[in-house]
C-alpha positions as CSV (number, residue, x, y, z in Angstrom):
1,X,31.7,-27.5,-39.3
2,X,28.5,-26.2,-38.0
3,X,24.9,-27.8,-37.8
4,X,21.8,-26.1,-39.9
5,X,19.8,-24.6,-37.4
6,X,16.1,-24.5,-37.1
7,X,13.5,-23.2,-35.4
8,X,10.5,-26.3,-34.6
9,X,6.6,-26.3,-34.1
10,X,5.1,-29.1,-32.6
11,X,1.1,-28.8,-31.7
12,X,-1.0,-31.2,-30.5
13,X,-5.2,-30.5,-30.7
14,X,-7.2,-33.2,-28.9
15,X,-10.9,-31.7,-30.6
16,X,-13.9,-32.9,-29.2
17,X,-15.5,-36.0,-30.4
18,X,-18.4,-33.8,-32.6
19,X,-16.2,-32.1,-34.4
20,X,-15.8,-33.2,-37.6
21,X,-12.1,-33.6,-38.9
22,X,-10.9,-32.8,-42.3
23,X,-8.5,-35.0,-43.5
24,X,-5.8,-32.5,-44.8
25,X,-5.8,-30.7,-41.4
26,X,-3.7,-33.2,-39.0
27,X,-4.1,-33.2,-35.0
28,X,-0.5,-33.1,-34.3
29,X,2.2,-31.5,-36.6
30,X,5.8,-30.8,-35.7
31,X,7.8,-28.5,-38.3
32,X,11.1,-27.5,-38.4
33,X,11.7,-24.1,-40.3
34,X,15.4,-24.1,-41.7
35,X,17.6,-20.6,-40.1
36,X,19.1,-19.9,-43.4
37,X,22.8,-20.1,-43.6
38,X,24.3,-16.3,-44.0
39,X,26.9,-15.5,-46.9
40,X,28.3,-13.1,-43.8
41,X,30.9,-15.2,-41.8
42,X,29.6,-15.1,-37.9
43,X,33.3,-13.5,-37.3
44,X,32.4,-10.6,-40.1
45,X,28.9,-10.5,-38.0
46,X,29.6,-9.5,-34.4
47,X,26.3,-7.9,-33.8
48,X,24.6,-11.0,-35.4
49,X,22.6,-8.9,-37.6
50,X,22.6,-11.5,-40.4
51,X,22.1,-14.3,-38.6
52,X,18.9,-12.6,-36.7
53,X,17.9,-11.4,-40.4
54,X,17.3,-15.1,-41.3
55,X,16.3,-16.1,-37.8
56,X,13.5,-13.8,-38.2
57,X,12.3,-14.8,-41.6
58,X,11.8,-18.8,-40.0
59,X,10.1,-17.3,-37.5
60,X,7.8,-15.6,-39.5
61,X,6.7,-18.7,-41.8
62,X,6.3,-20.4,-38.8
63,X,4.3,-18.0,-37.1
64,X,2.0,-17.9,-40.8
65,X,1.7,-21.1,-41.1
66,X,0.8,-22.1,-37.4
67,X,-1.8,-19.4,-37.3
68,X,-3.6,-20.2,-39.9
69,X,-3.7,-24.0,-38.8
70,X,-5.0,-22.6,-35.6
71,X,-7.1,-20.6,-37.2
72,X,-8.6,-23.5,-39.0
73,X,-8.8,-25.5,-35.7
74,X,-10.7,-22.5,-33.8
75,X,-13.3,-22.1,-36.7
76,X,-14.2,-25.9,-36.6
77,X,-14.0,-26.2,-33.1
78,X,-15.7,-22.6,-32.4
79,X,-19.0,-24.0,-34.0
80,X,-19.4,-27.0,-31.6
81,X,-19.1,-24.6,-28.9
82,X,-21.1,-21.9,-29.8
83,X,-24.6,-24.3,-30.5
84,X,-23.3,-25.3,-27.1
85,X,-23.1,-22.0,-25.1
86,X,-26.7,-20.9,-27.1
87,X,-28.0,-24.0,-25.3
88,X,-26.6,-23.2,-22.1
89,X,-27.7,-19.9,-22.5
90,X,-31.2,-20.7,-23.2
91,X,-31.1,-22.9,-19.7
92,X,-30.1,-19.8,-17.9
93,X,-32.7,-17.7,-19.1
94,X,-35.1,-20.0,-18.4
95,X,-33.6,-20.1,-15.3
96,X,-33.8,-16.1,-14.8
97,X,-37.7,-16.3,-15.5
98,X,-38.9,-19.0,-13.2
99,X,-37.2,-17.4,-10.7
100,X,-39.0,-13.7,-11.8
101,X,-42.1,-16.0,-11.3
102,X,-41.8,-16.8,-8.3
């Protein structure tokens, strides 16, 4: 008897407090993503090359679906920042000319 195995995501995205938060984009997720079970018995499979077949497809829907979660996350979160680095920018170049005043 052998246990499904999986391969698991878990993310946790503490935003700041301007951001505002969709409500079908969560800020902590955990996911499994099921290793298929291979028709090839592991004894029939010494290399594995079944078993890393399947292992490779969970780790490609997790990787897709994680990165465009992220990806949503950095596009909300990327705005907030940028209005603040133009602000912080604008201080230094102020900054820059009162000293070329001088």
């Amino acid at each position: 008897m052998s246990t499904q195995k999986s391969v698991k995501i878990t993310y946790s995205i503490t935003p700041p407090s301007s951001v505002f938060l969709p409500p079908d984009l969560p800020k902590t997720k955990s996911t499994d993503y099921p290793i298929s079970p291979t028709e090839i018995p592991p004894e029939e499979d010494k290399a594995g090359k079944a078993y890393y077949g399947e292992l490779r497809k969970a780790l490609e829907a997790a990787r897709t679906e994680l990165g465009e979660d992220l990806t949503r996350w950095r596009d909300l979160v990327g705005k907030v920042e940028l209005n603040k680095e133009a602000k912080k920018v604008e201080d230094d170049e102020d900054i820059d000319e009162q000293e070329e005043d001088s």
